[in-house]
N, C-alpha and C positions, 0 to 999 in steps of 0.2 A: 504494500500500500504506500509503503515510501514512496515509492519511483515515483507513482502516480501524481504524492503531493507534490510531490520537488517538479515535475515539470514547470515549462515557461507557461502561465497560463495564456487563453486561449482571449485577445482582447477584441473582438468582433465577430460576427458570425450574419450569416444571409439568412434571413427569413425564408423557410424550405427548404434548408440544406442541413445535413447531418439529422441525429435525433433531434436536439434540442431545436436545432432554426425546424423542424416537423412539427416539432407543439409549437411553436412560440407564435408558427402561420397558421396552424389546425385549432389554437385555444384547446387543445385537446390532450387527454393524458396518453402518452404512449409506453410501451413495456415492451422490452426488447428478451426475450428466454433466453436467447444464446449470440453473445457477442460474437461468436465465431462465425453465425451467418450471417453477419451483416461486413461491407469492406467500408462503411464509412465512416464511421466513429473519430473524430479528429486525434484524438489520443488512443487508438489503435492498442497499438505495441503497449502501451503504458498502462493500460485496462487489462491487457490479459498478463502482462509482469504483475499485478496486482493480485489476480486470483480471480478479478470481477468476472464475474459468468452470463449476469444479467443484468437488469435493471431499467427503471421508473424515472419516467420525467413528466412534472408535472409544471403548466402555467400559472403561474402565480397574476391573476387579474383585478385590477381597481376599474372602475366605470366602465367595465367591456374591452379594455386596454390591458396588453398583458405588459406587465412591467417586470416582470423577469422568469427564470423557471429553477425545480426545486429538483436535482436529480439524487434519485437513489441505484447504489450498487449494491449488489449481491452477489454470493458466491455461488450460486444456483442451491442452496436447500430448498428442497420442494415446499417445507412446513411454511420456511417465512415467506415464499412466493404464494402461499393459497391466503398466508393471514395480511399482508398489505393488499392484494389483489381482491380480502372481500371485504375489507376497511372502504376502499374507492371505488 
């Protein structure tokens, strides 16, 4: 999880591109099962050096405007993906 923190973060992003620019243009929560199927994730390499397996991004929105978003990672346990998956 080091690796992950210690990267350069990530200081702009496109609206509809990668996860997070997919919610931030969808207003919508997405969940990805397996970071291995996916080639986009901007921190890639530094997500599966982590152990991250899956993970939850949600928009954080005031007046219909999303003003930022809230990501979660996981290691793929199945328990904690069925108990935030029927939280939201």
């Amino acid at each position: 999880l080091r690796a992950f923190l210690n990267q350069v973060p990530v200081k702009s992003l496109v609206k509809g591109e990668q996860l997070i620019g997919q919610v931030w243009e969808t207003q919508q929560m997405q969940f990805w099962d397996d970071f291995n199927d996916h080639t986009d994730p901007i921190r890639l390499q530094a997500v599966k050096d982590a152990g991250l397996k899956s993970g939850y991004v949600w928009p954080l929105v005031y007046n219909d405007e999303v003003i930022g978003v809230l990501g979660l990672g996981g290691g793929g346990d199945e328990i904690a993906r069925r108990w935030i998956t029927a939280l939201f």
